[in-house]
C-alpha positions as CSV (number, residue, x, y, z in Angstrom):
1,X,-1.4,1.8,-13.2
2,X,-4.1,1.5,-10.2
3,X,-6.9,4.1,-9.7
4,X,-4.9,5.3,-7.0
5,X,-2.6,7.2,-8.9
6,X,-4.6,10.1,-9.4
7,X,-3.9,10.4,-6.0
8,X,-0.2,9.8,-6.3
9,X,1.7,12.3,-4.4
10,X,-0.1,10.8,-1.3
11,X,0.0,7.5,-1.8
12,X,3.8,7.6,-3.4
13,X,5.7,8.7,-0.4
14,X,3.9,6.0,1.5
15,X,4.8,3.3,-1.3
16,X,8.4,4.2,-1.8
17,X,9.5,5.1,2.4
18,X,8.3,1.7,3.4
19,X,7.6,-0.6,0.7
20,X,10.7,-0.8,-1.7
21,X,13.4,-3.7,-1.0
22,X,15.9,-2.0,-3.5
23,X,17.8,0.4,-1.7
24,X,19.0,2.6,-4.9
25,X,15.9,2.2,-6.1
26,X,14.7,3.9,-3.5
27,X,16.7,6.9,-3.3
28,X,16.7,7.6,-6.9
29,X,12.8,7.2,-7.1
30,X,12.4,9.6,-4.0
31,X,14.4,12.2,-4.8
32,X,12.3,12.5,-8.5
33,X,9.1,11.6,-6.6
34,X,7.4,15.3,-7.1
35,X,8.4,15.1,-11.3
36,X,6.9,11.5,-11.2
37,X,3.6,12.5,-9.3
38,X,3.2,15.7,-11.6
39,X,3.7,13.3,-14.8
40,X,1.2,10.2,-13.5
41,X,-1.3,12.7,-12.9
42,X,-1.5,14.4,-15.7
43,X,-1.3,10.8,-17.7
44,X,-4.9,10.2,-16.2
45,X,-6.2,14.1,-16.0
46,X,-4.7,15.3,-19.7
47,X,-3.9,18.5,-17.3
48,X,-4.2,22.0,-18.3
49,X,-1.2,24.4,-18.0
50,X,-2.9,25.7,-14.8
51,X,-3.6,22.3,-13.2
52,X,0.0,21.2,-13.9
53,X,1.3,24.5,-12.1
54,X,-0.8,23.7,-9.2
55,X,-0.3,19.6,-9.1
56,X,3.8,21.0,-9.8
57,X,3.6,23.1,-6.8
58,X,1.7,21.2,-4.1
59,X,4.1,18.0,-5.1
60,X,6.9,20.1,-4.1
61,X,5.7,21.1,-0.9
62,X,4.3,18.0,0.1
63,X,8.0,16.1,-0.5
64,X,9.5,18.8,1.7
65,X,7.0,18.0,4.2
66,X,7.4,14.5,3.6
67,X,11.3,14.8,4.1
68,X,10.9,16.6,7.0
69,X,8.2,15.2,9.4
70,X,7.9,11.6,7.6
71,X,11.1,10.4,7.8
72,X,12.3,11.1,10.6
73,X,9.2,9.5,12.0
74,X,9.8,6.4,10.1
75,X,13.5,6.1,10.8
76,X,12.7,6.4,14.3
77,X,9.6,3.4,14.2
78,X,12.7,1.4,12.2
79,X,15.2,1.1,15.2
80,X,12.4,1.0,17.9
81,X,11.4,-2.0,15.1
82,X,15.3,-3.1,14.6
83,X,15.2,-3.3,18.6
84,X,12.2,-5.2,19.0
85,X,13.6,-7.9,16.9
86,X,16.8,-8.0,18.7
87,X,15.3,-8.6,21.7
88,X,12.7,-11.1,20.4
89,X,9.7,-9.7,21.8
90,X,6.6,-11.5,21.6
91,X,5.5,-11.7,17.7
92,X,1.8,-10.6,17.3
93,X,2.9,-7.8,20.0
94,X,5.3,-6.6,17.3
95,X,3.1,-7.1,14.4
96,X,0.2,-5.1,16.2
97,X,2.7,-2.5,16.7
98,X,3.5,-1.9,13.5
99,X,0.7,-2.2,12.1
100,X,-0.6,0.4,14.0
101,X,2.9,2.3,13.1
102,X,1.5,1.8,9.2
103,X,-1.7,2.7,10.1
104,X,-0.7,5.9,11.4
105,X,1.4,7.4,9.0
106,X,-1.1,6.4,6.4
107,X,-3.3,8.8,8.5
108,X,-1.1,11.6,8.9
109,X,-0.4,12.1,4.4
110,X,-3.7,11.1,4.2
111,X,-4.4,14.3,6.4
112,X,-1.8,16.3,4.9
113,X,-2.6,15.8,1.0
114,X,-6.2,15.6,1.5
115,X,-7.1,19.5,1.0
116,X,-4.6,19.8,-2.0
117,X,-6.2,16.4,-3.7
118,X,-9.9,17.9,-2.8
119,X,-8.7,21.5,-4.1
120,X,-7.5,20.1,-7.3
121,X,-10.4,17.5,-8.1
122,X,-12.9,20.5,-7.4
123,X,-10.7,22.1,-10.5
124,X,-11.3,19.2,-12.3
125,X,-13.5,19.7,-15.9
126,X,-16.1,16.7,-17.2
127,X,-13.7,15.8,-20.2
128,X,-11.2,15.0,-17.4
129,X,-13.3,12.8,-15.6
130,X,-14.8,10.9,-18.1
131,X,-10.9,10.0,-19.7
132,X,-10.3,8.9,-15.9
133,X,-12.8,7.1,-16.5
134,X,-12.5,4.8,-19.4
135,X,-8.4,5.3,-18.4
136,X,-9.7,3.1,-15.7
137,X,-12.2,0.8,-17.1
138,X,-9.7,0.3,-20.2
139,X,-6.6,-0.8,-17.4
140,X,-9.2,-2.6,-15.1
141,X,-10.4,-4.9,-18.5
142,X,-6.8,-5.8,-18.9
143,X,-6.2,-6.8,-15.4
144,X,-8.9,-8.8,-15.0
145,X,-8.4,-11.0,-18.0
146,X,-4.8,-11.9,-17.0
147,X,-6.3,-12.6,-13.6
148,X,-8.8,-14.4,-15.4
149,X,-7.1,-16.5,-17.5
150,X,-4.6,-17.3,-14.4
151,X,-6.9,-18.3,-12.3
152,X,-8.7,-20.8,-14.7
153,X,-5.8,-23.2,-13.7
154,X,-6.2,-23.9,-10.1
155,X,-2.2,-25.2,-10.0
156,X,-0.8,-21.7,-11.6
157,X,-2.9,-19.7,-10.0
158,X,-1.7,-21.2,-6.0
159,X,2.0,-21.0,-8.0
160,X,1.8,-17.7,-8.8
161,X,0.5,-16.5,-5.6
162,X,2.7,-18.4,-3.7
163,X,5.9,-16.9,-5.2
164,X,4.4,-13.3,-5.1
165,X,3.9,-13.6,-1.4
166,X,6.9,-15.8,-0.7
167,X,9.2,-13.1,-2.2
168,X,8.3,-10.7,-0.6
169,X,8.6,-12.1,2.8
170,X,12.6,-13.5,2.0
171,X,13.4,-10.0,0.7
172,X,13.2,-9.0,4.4
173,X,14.1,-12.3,6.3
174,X,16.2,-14.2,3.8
175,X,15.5,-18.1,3.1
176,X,12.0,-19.4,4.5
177,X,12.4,-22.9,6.2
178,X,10.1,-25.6,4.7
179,X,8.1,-25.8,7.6
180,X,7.3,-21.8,6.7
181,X,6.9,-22.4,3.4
182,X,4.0,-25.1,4.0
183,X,2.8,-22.0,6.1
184,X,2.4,-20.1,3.0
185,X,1.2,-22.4,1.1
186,X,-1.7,-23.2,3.3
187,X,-2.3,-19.5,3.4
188,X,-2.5,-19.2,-0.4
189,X,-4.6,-22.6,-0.6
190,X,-7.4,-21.9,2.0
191,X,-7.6,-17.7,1.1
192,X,-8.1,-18.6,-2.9
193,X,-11.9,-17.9,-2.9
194,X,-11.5,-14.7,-0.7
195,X,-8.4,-13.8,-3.1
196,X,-10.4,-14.0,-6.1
197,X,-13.6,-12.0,-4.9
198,X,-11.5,-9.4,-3.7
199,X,-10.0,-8.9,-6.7
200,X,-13.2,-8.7,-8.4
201,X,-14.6,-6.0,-5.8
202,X,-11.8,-4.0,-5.9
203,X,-11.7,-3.3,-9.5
204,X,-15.7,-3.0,-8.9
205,X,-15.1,-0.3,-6.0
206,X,-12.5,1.5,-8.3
207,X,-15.0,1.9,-11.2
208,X,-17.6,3.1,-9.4
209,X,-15.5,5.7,-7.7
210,X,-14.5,7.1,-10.8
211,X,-17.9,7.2,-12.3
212,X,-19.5,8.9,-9.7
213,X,-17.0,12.1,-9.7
214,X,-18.8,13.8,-12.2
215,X,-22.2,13.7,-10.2
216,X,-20.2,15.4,-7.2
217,X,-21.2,19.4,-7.4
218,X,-20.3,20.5,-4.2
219,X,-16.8,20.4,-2.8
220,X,-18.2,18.9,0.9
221,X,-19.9,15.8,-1.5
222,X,-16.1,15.3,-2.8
223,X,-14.6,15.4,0.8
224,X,-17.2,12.5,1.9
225,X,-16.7,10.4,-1.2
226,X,-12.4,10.5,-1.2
227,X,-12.6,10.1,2.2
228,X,-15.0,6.8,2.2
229,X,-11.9,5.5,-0.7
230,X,-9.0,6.3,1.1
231,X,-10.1,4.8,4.5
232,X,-7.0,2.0,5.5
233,X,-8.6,0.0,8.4
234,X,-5.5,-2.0,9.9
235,X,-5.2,-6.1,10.8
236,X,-4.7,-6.8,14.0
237,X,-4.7,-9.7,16.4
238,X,-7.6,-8.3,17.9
239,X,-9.3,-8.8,14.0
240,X,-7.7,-12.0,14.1
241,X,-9.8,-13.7,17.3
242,X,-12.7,-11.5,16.5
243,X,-12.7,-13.4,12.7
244,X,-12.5,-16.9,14.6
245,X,-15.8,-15.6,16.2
246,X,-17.9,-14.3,13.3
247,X,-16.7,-14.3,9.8
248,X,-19.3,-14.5,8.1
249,X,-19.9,-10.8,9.5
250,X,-16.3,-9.6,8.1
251,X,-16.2,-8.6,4.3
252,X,-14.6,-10.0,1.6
253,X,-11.1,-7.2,2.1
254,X,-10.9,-7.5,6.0
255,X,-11.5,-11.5,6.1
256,X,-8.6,-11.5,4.0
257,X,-6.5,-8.8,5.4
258,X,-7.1,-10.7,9.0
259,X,-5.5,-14.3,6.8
260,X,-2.7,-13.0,6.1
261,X,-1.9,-11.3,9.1
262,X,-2.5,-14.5,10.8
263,X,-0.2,-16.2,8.4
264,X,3.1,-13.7,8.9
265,X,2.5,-14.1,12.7
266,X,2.8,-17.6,12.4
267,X,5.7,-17.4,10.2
268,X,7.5,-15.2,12.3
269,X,7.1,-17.0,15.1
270,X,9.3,-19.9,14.0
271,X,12.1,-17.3,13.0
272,X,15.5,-18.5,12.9
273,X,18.2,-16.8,14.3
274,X,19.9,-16.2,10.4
275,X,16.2,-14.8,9.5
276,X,16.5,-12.1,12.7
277,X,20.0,-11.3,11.5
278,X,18.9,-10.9,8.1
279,X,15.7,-9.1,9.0
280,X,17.9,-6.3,11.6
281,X,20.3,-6.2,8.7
282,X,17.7,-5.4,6.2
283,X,16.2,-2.7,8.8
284,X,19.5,-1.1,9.3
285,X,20.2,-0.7,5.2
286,X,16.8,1.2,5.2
287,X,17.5,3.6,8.2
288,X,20.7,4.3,6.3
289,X,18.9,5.5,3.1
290,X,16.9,7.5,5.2
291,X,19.6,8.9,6.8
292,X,21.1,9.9,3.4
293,X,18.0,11.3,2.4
294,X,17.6,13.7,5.7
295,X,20.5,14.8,4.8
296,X,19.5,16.3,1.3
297,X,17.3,18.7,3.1
């Protein structure tokens, strides 16, 4: 479980309204998404009977916000999205576009969670932080020796990696052609360096925001710190000729961020007619689930 969890009833609703490709899956995990946040919280926190009223409470509330502002938003962004496609509009238009439809939501729960996540960290006792902590540093060990011992083998570690992201893109267009799949692996080939040290400085970043909690004394010092964590800069094409121009100047995260944007523009732009099909179809099915779940309100 990522550091992130801690701050799981924003960062779920975000995961499980645009991420997910299984459609029950979905709705199930939704509908118990303020039980889950209130139980993956207190797995990192050990909460007291007070904190798990509060985390129980502002859960709640933020699903029923969720349900009512979020996805409505989102179903709307998914036909404007379902049209775009339709029509074949240019491709790194479309990308930009919704990237900037990402990058926007993640700013408006980021905005709506943010005084109930400050409110409860400030509520927060040592002994909590420091089982965070070695929670952390105990799952972050783990993860970096199976990263470890995958990426000593050059071959396994482009295989694995290859599939990962390969996956994910036929769950929403179907069948890549070969000519897309040589995209991909050309992607995965020339960003293994960047791959690797961003591994590494994410599970560095995550550490060292844990650690420093229990230094924070003032409530203001935890707004500046969360906020610092939870920024989500967004790739764009503009990134994307910007990189060709100075790399070097462009961290480890937003060189490789800028990759693989660069990569699903140019695999999108060869998309076949089936893939557009299959792509509006797999739109559609997720407007529907949205649907159904307005209609729980």
């Amino acid at each position: 479980m990522k550091l992130r969890t801690m701050l799981a009833w924003l960062v779920l609703a975000f995961v499980i309204s645009s991420s997910l490709s299984s459609c029950s899956f979905r709705k199930v995990a939704y509908g118990f998404a303020d039980n889950w946040i209130v139980s993956a919280v207190d797995d990192s926190f050990d909460l007291t009977s007070s904190q798990d009223d509060f985390v129980s409470e502002r859960a709640e509330l933020f699903m029923e916000w969720h349900r009512k502002n979020e996805l409505p938003r989102l179903r709307s962004s998914l036909l404007l999205l379902k049209k775009k496609v339709e029509d074949k509009e240019n491709v790194e238009v479309t990308l930009e576009w919704a990237a900037l439809q990402m990058h926007q939501m993640w700013v408006r729960l980021v905005d709506r969670a943010f005084p109930d996540v400050v409110e409860f960290l400030d509520q927060v006792e040592p002994r909590q932080y420091q089982n965070v902590a070695e929670q952390n540093k105990d799952r972050n060990e783990t993860r970096f020796e199976r990263f470890r011992l995958l990426a000593e083998s050059e071959t396994e570690y482009i295989d694995w990696r290859l599939d990962r992201f390969q996956d994910r893109l036929e769950s929403w267009l179907g069948d890549l052609s070969p000519a897309q799949v040589q995209i991909v692996r050309e992607h995965i080939i020339s960003t293994q360096s960047l791959d690797v040290a961003n591994h590494r400085l994410s599970l560095r970043r995550q550490q060292e925001f844990v650690e420093q909690f229990p230094q924070l004394k003032q409530r203001q010092q935890i707004v500046t710190h969360l906020r610092r964590f939870l920024s989500a800069p967004r790739a764009s094409g503009v990134e994307a000729k910007k990189l060709l121009l100075e790399s070097e100047k462009m961290d480890t995260r937003a060189r490789l961020r800028v990759k693989t944007f660069v990569a699903i523009r140019r695999i999108c732009e060869q998309m076949t007619d089936a893939q557009r099909l299959h792509l509006t179809a797999e739109i559609a099915d997720l407007v529907e689930d949205i649907q159904e779940l307005q209609g729980e309100i």
